[in-house]
C-alpha positions in Angstrom: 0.0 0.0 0.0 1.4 3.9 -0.5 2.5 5.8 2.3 -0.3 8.1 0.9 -3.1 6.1 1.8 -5.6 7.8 4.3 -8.9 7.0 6.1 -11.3 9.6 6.3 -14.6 9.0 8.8 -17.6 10.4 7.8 -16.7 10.9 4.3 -19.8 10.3 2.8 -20.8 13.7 4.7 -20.9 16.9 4.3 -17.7 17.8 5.4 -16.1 14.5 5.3 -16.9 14.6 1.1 -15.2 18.0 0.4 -12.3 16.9 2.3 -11.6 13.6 0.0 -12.0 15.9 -2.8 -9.1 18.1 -1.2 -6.9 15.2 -0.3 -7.5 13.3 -3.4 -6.3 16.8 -5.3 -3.3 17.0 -3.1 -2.2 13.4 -4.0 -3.4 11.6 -1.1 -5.0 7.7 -2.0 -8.5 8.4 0.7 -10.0 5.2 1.6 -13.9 6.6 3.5 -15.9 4.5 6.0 -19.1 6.2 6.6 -22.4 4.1 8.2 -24.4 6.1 5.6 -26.7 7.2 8.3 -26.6 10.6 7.3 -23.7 10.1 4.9 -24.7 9.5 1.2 -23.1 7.3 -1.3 -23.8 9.5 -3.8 -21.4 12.1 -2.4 -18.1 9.9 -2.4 -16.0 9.2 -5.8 -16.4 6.1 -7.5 -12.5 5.6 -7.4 -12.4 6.2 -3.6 -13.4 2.9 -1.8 -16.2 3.3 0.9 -16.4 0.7 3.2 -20.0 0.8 5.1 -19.0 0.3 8.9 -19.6 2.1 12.6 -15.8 3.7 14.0 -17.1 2.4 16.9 -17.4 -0.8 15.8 -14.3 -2.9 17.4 -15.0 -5.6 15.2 -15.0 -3.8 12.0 -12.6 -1.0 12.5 -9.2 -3.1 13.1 -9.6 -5.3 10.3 -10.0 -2.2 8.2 -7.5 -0.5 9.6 -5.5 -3.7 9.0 -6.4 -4.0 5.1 -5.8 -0.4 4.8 -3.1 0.6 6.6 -3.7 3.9 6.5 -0.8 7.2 7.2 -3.5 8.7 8.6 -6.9 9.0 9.7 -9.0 12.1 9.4 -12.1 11.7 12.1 -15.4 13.7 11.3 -17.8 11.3 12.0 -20.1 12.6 14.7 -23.6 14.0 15.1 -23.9 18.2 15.3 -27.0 19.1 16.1 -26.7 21.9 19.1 -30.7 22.1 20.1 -30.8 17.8 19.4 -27.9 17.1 22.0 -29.9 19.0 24.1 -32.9 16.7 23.8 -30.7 13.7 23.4 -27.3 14.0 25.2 -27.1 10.0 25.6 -26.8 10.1 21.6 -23.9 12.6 21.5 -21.5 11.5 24.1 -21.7 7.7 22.7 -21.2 9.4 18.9 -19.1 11.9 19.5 -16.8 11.0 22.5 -17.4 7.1 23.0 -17.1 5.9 19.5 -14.1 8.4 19.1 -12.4 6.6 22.2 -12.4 3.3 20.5 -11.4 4.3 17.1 -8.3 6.0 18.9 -7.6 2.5 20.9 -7.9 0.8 17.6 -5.9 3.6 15.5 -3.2 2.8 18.2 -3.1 -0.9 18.0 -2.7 -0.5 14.1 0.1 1.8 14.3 -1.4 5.0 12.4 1.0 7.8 12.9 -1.4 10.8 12.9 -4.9 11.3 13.9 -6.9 14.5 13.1 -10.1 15.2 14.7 -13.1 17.7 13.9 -13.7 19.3 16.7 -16.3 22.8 17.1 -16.3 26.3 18.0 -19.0 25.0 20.8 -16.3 24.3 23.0 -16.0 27.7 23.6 -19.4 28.2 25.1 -20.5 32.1 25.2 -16.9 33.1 24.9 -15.4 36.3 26.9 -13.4 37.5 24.0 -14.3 37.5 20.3 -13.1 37.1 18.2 -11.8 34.3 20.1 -8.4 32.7 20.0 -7.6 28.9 20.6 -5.8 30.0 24.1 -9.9 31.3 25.1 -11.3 29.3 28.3 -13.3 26.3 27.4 -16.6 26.2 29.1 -19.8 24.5 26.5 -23.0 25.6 26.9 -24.2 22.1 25.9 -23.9 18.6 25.2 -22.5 19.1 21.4 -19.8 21.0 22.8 -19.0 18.9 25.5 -19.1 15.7 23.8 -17.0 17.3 21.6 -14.4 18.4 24.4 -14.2 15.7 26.1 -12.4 13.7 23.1 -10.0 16.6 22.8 -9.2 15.8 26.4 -9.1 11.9 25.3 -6.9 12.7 22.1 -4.5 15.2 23.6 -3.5 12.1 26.4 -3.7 8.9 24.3 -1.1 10.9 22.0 0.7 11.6 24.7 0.9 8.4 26.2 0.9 6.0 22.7 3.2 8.1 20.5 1.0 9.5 17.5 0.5 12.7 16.8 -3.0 14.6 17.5 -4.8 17.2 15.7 -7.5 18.9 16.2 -9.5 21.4 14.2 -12.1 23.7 15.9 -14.9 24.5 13.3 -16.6 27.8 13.3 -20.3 27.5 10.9 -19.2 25.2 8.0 -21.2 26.8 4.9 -21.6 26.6 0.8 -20.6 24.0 -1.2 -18.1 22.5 -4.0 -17.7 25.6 -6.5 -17.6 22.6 -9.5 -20.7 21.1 -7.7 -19.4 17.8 -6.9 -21.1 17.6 -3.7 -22.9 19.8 -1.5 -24.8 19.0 2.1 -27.4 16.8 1.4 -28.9 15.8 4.9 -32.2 15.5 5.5 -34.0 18.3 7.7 -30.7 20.0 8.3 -30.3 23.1 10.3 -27.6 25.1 9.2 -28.6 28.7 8.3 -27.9 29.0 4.4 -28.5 25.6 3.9 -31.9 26.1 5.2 -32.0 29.4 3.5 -31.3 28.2 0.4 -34.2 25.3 0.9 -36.5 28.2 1.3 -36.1 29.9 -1.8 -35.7 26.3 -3.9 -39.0 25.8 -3.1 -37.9 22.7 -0.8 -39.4 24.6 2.3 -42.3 27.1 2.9 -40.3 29.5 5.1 -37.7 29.2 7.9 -37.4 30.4 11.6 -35.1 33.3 13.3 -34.3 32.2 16.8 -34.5 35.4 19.1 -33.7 39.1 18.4 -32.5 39.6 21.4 -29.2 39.2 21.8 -26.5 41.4 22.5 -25.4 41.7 18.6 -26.1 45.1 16.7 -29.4 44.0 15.0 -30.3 41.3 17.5 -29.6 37.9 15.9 -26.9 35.9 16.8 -23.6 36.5 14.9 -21.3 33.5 13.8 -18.1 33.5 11.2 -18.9 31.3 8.0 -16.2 29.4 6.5 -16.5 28.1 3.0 -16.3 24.0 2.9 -13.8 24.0 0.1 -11.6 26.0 2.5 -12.0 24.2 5.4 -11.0 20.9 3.1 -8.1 22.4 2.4 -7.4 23.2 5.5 -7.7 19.6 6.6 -4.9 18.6 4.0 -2.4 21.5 5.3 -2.7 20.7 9.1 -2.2 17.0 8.2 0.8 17.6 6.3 2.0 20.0 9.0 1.7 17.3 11.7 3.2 14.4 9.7 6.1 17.0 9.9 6.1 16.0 13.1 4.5 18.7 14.8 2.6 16.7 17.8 -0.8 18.2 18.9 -1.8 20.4 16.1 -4.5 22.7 17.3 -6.0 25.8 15.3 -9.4 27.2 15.2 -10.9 27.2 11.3 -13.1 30.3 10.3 -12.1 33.5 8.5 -12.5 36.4 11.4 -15.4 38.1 10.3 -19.1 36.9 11.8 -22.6 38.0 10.1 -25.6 38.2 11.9 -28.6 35.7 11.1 -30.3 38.7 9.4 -27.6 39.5 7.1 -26.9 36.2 6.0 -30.5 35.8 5.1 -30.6 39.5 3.4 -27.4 37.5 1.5 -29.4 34.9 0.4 -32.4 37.4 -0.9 -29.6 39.2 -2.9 -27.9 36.3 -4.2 -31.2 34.4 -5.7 -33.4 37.2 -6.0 -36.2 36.3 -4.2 -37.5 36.6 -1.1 -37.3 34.5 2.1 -40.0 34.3 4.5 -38.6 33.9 7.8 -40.7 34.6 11.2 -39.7 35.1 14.3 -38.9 32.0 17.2 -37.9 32.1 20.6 -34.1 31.3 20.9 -32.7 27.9 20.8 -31.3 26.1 23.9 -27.2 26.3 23.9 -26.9 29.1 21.4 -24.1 31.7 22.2 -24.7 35.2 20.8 -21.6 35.6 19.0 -18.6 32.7 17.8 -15.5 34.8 15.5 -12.8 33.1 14.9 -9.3 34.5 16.0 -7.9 32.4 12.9 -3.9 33.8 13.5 -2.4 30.7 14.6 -3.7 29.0 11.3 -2.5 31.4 9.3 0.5 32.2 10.4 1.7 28.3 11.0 0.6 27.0 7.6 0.2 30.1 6.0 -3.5 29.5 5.5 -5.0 31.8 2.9 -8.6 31.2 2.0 -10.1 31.2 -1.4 -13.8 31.2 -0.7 -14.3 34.1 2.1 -17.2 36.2 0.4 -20.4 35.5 1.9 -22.4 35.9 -1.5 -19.9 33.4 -2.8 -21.0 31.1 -0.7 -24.2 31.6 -0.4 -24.3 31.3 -4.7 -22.5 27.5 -4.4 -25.0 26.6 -1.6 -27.8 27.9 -3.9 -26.1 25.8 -7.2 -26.0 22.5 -4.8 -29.3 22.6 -3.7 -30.4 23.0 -7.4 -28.4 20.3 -8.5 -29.0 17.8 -5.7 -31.6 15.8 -6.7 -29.3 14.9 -9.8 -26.2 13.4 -8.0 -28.5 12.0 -4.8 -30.9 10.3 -7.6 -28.5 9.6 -9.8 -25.0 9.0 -9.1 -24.9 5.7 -8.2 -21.3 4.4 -6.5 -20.2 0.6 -7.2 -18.8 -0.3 -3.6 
């Protein structure tokens, strides 16, 4: 097998897809296992092999890590949903930080050399300083961003104790999709903003809800820093590359320094597509901070990191091409496993 071969979870995801498009264009050999619970088939490659297992599957995941014999493994499978892991904490500790524990134990037993983990702006909580830098206190608001913590804590030692090297990338609000269309998000009843935005004016939903206007923000919705996909792929290639240099515990926050409020990003969205988008008003949503903005130095500074998407229109446009073209490559684009 190449030196370049590299597992990626989740990559039949939203995320996880853009980034074996990334990797793939950087000369990486990406192997994906996804359960396809919210990952679609559609969204992988035919030439990438997708193997159809859980990470936390101790059964499964050694004998693929075995066959493989991946480099690397890039880890984004997880559930994201703020106001669900209010409802349903149980669900995000045993996705997020259980499962993530015993793909680490088995990433160890197989001898991977470098782990890189998706980790959130959540574990910031309803941070003192913003924009906020990766040195800000860590105190969630809820169970997303805990679950989420806790297997930063759980990386940061097994690294330290079996040898590998540990990354971890703190995601501010992942938006847009593939400028060449490729793939997009494509999960059912999803929540985030433009996505849902961009539903409303497709004709996919009727209209869409603000939560509260009455936060401490200048017009009174809550403010968060969108990051084009494509760039945050990228990024995924660059930290790995920067931690197989040896560079053990790789930690940067991924957004570009600028937030929008809920209003303007939908006031984007009415520009972009030229027509309008009913939205009423809602109460606010349990575990929302008013304001998450990146402090993105470290990232740029280490690797250099220059983005290629940060225009908000952009990326509202590419989310608005996606969700016209999504039926196509979800109907469609069938994938020989």
């Amino acid at each position: 097998m190449t030196t370049k071969q590299i597992l990626i979870t989740g990559g039949a995801g939203y995320i996880g897809s853009h980034a074996v498009l990334a990797f793939k264009q950087r000369g990486w050999q990406p192997v994906v296992v996804d359960n396809l619970v919210t990952g679609r088939r559609a969204l992988v490659p035919k030439d990438v092999p997708l193997m159809e297992a859980d990470i936390g599957d101790m059964s499964a995941m050694p004998a693929i890590l075995a066959q493989v014999k991946p480099q690397a493994i890039v880890h984004f499978a997880g559930s994201i949903v703020v106001p669900e892991s209010v409802r349903d904490p149980a669900k995000y500790y045993n996705n997020n930080t259980a499962a993530t524990w015993r793909l680490m134990q088995a990433a160890a037993a197989a001898e991977v050399k470098a782990f890189l983990f998706s980790s959130t702006a959540a574990v910031y909580g309803d941070a003192a300083v913003v924009p906020i830098p990766e040195t800000a206190a860590l105190m969630p608001i809820n169970p997303y961003g805990r679950s989420k913590l806790a297997s930063e804590f759980m990386l940061r030692d097994f690294a330290a104790a079996s040898g590998f090297l540990s990354g971890v990338l703190r995601y501010f609000n992942v938006a847009g999709a593939d400028p060449e269309g490729r793939t997009g998000q494509a999960t059912p009843e999803a929540t985030h903003l433009i996505k849902v935005a961009a539903e409303v004016v497709s004709g996919k939903r009727a209209g869409m809800q603000l939560f509260g206007d009455d936060y401490p923000t200048p017009d009174g919705t809550c403010v968060r820093d969108y990051i084009h996909v494509s760039d945050l792929a990228d990024a995924h290639v660059s930290v790995l590359e920067y931690m197989l240099l040896g560079n053990q515990h790789a930690l940067f926050n991924c957004g570009y320094g600028m937030g929008y409020s809920v209003r303007e990003v939908v006031e984007s969205v009415r520009r972009v597509s030229g027509h309008a988008v009913p939205a009423a008003l809602a109460p606010r949503r349990a575990g929302d901070p008013p304001q998450l903005v990146a402090d993105n130095t470290a990232l740029r500074s280490a690797l250099g990191w220059a983005p290629k998407h940060a225009n908000l229109d952009h990326i509202v446009k590419t989310a608005l091409s996606w969700e016209a073209r999504q039926d196509t490559i979800i109907g469609t684009h069938h994938h020989a496993a």
